[in-house]
C-alpha positions as semicolon CSV with decimal commas, in nm:
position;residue;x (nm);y (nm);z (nm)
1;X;8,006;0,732;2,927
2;X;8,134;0,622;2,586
3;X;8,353;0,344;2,567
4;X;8,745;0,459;2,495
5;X;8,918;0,244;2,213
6;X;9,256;0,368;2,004
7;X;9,318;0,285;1,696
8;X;9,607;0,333;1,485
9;X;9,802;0,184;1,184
10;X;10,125;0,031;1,242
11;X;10,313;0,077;0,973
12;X;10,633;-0,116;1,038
13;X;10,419;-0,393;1,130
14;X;10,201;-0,311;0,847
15;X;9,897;-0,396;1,101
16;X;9,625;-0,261;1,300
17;X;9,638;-0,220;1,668
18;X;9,392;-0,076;1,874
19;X;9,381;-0,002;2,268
20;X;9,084;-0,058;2,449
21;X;8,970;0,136;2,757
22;X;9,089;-0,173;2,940
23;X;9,444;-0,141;2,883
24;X;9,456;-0,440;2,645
25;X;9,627;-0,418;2,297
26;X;9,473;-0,649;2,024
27;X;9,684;-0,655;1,720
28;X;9,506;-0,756;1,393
């Protein structure tokens, strides 16, 4: 099984933020 991460541009925040499988948000 592959490992699940989102990631998406915030652009309001003008940043990066990306889910991982385990639920936690890390913001860049």
């Amino acid at each position: 099984m592959q490992l699940f991460r989102l990631c998406f541009v915030d652009i309001i925040k003008s940043k990066c933020t990306c889910i991982e499988e385990n639920n936690t948000k890390i913001q860049r």
